[in-house]
C-alpha positions as CSV (number, residue, x, y, z in Angstrom):
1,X,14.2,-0.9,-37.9
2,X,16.2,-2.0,-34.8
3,X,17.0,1.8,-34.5
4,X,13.7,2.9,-34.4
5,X,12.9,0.2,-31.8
6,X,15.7,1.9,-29.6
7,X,14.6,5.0,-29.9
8,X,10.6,4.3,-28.8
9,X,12.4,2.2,-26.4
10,X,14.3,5.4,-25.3
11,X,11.7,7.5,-25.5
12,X,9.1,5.5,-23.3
13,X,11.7,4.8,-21.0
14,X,12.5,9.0,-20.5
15,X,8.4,9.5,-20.2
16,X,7.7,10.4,-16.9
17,X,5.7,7.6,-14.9
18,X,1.9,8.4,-14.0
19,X,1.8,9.7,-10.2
20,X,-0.5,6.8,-8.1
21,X,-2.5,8.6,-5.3
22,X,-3.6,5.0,-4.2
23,X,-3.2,4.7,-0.4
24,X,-4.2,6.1,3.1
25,X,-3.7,9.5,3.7
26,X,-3.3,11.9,7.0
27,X,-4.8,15.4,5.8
28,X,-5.9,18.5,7.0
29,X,-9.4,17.5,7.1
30,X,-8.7,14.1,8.6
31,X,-8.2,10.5,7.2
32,X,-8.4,10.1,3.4
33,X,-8.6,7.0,1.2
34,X,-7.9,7.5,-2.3
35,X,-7.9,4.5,-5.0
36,X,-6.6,5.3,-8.4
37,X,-7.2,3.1,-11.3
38,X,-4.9,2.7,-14.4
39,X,-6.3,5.3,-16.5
40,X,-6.0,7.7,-13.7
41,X,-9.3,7.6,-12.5
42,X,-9.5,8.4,-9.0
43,X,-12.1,8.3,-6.6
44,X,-11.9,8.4,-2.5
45,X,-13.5,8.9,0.6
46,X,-13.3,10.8,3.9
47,X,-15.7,11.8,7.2
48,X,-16.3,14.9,8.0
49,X,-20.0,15.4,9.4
50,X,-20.8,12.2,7.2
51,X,-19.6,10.5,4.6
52,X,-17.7,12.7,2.0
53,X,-16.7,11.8,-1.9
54,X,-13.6,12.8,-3.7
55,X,-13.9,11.8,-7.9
56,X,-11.3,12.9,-10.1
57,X,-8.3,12.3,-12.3
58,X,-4.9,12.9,-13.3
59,X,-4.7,16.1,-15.7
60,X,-1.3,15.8,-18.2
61,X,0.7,18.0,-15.4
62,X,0.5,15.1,-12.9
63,X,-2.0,16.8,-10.6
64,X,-5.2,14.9,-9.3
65,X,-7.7,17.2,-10.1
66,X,-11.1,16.5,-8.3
67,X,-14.5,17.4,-7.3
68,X,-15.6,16.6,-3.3
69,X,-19.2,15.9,-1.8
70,X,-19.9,16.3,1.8
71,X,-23.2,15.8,3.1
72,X,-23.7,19.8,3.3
73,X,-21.8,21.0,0.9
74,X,-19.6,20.4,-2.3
75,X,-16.6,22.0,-4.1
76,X,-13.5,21.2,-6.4
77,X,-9.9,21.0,-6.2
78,X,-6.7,19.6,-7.0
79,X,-3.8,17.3,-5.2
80,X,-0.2,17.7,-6.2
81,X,2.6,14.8,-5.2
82,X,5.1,15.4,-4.0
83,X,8.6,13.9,-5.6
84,X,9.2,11.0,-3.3
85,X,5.0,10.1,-3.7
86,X,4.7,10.8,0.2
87,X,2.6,14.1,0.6
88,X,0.5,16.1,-1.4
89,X,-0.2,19.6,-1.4
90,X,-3.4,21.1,-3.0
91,X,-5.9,23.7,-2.7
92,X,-10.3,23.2,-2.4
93,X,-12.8,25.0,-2.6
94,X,-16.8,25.3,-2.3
95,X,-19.0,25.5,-5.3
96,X,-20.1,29.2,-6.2
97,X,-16.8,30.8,-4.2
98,X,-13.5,32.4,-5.4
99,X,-11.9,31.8,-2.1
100,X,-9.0,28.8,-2.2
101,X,-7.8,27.3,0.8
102,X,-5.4,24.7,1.4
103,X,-5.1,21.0,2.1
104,X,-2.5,18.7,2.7
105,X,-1.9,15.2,3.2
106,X,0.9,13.0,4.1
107,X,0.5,9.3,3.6
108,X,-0.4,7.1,7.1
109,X,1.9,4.0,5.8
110,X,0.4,1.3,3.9
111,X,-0.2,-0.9,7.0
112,X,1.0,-4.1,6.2
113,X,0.4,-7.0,8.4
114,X,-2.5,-5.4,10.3
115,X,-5.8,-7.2,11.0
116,X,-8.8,-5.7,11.8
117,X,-12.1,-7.4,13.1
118,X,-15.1,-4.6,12.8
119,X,-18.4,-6.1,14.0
120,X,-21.2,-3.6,13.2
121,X,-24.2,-5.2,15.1
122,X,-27.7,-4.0,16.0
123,X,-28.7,-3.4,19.6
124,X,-30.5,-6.6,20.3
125,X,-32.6,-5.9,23.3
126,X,-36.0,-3.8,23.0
127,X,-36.4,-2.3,26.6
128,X,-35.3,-1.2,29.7
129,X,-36.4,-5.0,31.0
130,X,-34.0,-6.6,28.8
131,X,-30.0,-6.5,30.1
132,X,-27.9,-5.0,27.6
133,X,-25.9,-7.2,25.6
134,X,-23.6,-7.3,22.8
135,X,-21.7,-10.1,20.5
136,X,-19.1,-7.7,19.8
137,X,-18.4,-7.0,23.5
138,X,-18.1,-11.5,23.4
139,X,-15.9,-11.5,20.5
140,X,-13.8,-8.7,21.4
141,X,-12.9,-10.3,24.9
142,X,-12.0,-13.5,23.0
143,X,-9.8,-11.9,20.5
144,X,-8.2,-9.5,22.5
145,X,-5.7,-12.1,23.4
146,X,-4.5,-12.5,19.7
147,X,-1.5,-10.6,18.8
148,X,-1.7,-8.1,15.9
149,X,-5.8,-8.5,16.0
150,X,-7.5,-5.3,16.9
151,X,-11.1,-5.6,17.2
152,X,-13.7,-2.8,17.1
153,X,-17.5,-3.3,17.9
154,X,-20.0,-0.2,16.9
155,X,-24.0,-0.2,16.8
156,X,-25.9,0.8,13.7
157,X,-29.2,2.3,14.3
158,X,-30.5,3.2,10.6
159,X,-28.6,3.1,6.9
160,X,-26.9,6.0,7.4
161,X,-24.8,4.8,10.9
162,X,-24.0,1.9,8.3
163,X,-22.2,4.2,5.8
164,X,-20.9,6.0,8.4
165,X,-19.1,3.3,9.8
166,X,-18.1,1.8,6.5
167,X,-16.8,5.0,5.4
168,X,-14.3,4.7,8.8
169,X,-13.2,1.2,7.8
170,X,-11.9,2.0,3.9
171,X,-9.5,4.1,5.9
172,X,-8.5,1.7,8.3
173,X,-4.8,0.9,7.4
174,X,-4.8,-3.0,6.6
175,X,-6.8,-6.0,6.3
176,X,-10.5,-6.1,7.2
177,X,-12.7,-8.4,8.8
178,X,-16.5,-7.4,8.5
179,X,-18.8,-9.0,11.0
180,X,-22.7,-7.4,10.5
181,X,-24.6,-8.9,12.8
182,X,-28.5,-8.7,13.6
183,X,-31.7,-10.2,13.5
184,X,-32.3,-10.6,9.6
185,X,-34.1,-12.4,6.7
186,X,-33.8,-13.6,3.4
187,X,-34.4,-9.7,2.5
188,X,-32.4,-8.0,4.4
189,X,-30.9,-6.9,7.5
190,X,-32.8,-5.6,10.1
191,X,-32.3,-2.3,12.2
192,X,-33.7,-0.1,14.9
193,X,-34.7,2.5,12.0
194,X,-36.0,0.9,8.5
195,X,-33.4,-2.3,7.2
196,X,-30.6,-2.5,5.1
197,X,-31.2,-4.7,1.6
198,X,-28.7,-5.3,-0.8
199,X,-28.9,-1.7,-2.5
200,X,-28.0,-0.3,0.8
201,X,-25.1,-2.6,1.4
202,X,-23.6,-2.6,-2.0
203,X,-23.3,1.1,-1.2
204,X,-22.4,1.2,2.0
205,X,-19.3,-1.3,1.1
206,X,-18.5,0.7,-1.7
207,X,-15.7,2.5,-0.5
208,X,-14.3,-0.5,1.5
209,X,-11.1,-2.1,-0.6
210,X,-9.4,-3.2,2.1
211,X,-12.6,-6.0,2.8
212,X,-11.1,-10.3,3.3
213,X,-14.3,-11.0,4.4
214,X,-18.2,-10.1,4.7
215,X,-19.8,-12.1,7.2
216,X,-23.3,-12.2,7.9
217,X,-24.0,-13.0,11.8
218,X,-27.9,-13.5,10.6
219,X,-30.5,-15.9,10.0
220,X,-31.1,-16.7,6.7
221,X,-29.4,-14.0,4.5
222,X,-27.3,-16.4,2.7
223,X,-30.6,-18.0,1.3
224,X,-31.2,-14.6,-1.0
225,X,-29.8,-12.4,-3.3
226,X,-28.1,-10.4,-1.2
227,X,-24.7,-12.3,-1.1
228,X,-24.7,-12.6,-4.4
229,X,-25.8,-9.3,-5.6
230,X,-23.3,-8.1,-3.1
231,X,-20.5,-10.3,-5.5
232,X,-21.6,-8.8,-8.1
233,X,-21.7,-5.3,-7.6
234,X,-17.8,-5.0,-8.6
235,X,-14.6,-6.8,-10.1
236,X,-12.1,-5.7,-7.7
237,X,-12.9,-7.4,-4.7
238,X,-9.6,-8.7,-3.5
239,X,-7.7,-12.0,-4.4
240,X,-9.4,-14.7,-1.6
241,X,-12.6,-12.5,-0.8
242,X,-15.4,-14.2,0.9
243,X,-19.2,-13.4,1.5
244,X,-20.2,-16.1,4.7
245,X,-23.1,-16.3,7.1
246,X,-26.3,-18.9,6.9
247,X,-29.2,-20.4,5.2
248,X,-31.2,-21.1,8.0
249,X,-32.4,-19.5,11.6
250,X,-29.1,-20.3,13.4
251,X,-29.3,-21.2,17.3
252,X,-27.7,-17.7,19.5
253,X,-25.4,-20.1,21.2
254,X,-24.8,-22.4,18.2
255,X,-24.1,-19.4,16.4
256,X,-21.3,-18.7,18.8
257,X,-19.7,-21.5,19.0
258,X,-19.0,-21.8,15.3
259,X,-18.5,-17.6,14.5
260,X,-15.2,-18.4,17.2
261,X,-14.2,-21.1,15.8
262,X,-14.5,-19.6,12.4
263,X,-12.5,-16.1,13.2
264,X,-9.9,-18.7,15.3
265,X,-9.6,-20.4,12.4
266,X,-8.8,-17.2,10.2
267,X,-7.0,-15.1,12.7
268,X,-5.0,-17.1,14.8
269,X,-4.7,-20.4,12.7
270,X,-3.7,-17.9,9.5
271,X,-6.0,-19.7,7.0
272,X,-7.6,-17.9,4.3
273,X,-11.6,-17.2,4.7
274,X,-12.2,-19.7,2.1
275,X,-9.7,-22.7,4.3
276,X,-12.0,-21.5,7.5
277,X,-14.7,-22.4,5.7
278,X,-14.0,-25.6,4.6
279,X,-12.3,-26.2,8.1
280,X,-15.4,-25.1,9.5
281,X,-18.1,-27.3,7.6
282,X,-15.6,-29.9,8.1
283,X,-14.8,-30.2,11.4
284,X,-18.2,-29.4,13.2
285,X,-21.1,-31.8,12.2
286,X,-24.0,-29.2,12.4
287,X,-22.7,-26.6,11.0
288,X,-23.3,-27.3,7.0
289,X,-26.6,-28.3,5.6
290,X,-26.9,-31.1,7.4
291,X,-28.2,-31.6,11.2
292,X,-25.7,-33.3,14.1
293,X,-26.4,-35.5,16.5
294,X,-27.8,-33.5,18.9
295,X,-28.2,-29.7,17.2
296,X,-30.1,-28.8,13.6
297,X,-28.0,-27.6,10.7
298,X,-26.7,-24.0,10.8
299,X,-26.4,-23.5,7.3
300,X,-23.2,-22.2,7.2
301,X,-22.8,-21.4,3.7
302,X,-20.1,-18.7,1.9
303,X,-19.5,-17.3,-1.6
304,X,-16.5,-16.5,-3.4
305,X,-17.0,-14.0,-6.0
């Protein structure tokens, strides 16, 4: 018996390791995100006039062999890796041709230690009689100063700027802070073309493993489904994940106030989402449930999945 043992032991221990795809990659066609799970299933995403799809798996030679969606188009193909795990080499092409042509990739480097705050807002004013104005433009001048912080503000017009935009941060090498902030209700967020509900988020996040925190800078989306849909839409959310915003119809300037404090809290104090919460509700007396002394209640409000 204990010679059997040794020789499954032997054998496992000659049987070549599964190759992992998982990472950031710099290809021919641009920034690629691939996650691979441990059945080697693989799916990923890129940009290239939208947002593009790669699904696939590892066949029994090692190679990723996949099928690609772009917004105009779609094919199949197949990744090879290379012996130190590094590159890949591989070959694509469309559906209904013969033609092959290649693509490459080398990996970007996991990014450890980098911090990202994305706010994707709406534009807030309605005319030309209205000065522009932006709470990413606010945030990013406060946060600027914080090393190893790089902040990026876009507008969303309509749900498809939304999965544009998403699409960008899954490849953005590190760990993500989402801001999405708008006028909104208990439905939905709302945009300069149609809303996004939770259907449209869910989606739009999908490809986004990289996420520490969803924040909605709304009114009232925390009293819906949404965050909690949102929680619930997959299991791999990362360890300390948190989905925050409020209850109520939050003051612009209260708002403000406690969305610094907040992000301070979490990117220059080093606590967890979850601690900024807690230090949040707990150190400002309107920001909970309950009103101050001077101010109604916020509603701050978060959910850990």
């Amino acid at each position: 018996m204990t010679g059997l043992l040794l020789a499954i032991q032997a054998i496992l221990a000659a049987a070549p390791s599964m190759a992992d795809f998982t990472g950031n990659w710099e290809t021919t066609y641009g920034p690629l995100v691939l996650n691979q799970d441990e059945n080697g299933v693989v799916d990923g995403y890129y940009t290239l006039g939208g947002l593009c799809t790669v699904r696939g798996r590892i066949d029994p030679s090692g190679r990723l062999v996949f099928e690609y969606t772009e917004p105009e188009a779609s094919g199949e193909g197949w990744f090879a890796l290379s012996g130190d795990g590094n590159s890949f080499s591989g070959e694509w092409r469309a559906r209904g041709s013969s033609t092959w042509s290649a693509w490459e990739g080398y990996r970007s480097g996991s990014g450890a230690g980098g911090r990202w705050l994305v706010i994707l807002e709406t534009e807030w004013q309605e005319g030309l009689g209205e000065p522009e104005y932006s709470f990413g433009d606010m945030l990013e001048a406060w946060f600027s100063r914080v090393q190893g912080v790089q902040v990026r503000q876009r507008f969303i017009h309509d749900a498809r700027d939304f999965d544009l935009f998403c699409g960008e941060i899954a490849m953005l090498p590190g760990t993500v802070y989402l801001l999405i902030s708008s006028h909104a209700s208990e439905e939905g967020i709302s945009l300069a073309d149609g809303s996004l509900g939770s259907q449209e988020i869910i989606e739009g996040l999908r490809p986004c493993r990289n996420l520490a925190l969803v924040h909605f800078s709304t009114c009232l989306v925390m009293a819906g489904s949404i965050p909690h849909r949102l929680a619930a839409s997959r299991s791999d959310w990362p360890d300390g994940f948190v989905i925050s915003g409020y209850t109520k119809s939050v003051d612009w300037g209260m708002s403000g106030v406690l969305e610094i404090a907040y992000l301070d809290f979490i990117l220059e104090d080093g606590m967890s989402p979850a601690e900024a919460c807690s230090a949040l509700v707990g150190s400002v007396d309107f920001a909970g449930q309950n009103d101050g002394r001077f101010v109604e209640a916020a509603g701050f409000d978060w959910l850990e999945p």
